[in-house]
C-alpha positions in Angstrom: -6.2 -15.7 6.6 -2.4 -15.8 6.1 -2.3 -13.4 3.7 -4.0 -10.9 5.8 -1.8 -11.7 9.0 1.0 -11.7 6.2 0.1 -8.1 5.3 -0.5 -6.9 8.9 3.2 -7.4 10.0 4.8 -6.0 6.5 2.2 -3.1 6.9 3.0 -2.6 10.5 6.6 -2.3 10.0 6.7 -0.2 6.7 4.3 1.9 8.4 6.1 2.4 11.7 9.5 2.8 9.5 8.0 5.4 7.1 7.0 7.3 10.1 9.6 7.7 12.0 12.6 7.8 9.0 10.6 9.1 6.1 11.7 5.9 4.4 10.1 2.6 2.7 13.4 0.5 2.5 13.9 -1.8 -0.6 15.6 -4.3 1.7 12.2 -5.2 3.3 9.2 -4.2 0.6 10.9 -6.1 -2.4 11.1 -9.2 -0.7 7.8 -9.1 0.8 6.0 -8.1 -2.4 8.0 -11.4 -3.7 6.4 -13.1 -0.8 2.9 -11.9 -1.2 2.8 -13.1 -4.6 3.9 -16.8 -3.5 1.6 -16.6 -0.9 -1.1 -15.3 -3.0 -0.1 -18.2 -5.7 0.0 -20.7 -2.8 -3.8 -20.2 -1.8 -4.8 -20.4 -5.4 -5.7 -16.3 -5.3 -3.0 -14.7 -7.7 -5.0 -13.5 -10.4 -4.2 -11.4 -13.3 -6.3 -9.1 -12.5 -4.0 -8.3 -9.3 -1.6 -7.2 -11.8 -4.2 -4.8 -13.4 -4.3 -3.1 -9.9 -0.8 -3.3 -9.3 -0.4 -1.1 -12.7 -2.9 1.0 -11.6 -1.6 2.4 -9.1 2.0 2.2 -10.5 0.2 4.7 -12.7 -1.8 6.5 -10.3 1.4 7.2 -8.0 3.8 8.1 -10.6 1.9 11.2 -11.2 2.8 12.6 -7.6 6.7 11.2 -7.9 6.9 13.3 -12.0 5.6 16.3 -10.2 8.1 16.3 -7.5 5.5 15.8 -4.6 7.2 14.9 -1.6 6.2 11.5 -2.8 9.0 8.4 -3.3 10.2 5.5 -5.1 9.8 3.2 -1.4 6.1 4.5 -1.6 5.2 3.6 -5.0 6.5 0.4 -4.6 4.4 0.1 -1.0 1.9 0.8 -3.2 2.0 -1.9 -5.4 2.4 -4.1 -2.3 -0.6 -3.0 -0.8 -2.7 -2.9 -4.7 -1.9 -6.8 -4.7 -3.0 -7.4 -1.5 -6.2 -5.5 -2.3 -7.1 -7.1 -5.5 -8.3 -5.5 -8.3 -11.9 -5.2 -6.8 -10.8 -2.9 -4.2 -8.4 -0.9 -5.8 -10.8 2.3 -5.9 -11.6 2.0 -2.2 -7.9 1.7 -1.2 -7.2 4.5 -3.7 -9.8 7.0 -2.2 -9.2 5.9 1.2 -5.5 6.6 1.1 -5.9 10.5 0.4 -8.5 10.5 2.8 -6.7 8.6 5.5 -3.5 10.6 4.7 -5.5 14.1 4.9 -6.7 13.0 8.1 -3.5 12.6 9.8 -2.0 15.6 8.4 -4.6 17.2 9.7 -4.3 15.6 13.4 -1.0 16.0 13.5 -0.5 19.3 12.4 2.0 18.3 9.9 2.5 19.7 6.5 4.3 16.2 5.5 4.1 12.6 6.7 5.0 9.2 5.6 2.2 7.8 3.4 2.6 4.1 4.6 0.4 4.4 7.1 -2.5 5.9 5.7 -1.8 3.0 2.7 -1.4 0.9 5.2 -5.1 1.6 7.0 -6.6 2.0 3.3 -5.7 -1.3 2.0 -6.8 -2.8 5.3 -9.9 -1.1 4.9 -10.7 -1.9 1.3 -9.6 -5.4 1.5 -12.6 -5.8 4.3 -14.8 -4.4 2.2 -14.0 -6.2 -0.9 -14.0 -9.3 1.4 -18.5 -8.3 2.6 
């Protein structure tokens, strides 16, 4: 349950960050990533299969960075964040639900660009739940 609370705030405040600066800052997603991992180490639940999905989707979102897609470093590294908080079991979900979640706000906003956190941020949520059923 900490871990979930844990992610919550660090979510919240990337999230809420990223959308009103455009930004992920290092300052704040390193250290919590460090902290997620003690935490998750802590409660016995640091596998290595966490790291599996954490190179997932450092593979995944590199793609978008190499193609110059509006996409950054602070997100690919939110990414990870949120990968190893998701596990490797719900990597796909939070994958899938990230584009969809991010479509959907483009799309009620009426922006051509927003911050990504947020819909990462609702994804992992999301797929953590469901891995958790």
């Amino acid at each position: 349950m900490i871990i979930f609370v844990y992610f919550i705030i660090i979510a919240s405040v990337i999230s809420y960050i990223d959308s009103k600066k455009g930004i992920i800052p290092d300052k704040i997603i390193i250290p919590a990533f460090i902290g997620l991992v003690i935490l998750k180490w802590l409660d016995a639940s640091l596998s290595f299969y966490d790291a599996i999905a954490v190179f997932i989707v450092l593979v995944i979102f590199l793609i978008p960075i190499i193609l110059n897609m509006a996409f950054g470093g602070g997100d690919l590294r939110f990414g990870a964040f949120c990968a190893l908080f998701v596990g490797l079991e719900g990597i796909g979900y939070f994958i899938i639900f990230a584009g969809i979640t991010h479509l959907m706000l483009l799309g009620i906003l009426r922006k051509k660009s927003y911050g990504f956190a947020p819909a990462m941020s609702v994804a992992a949520i999301i797929s953590y739940t469901i891995g958790k059923l």
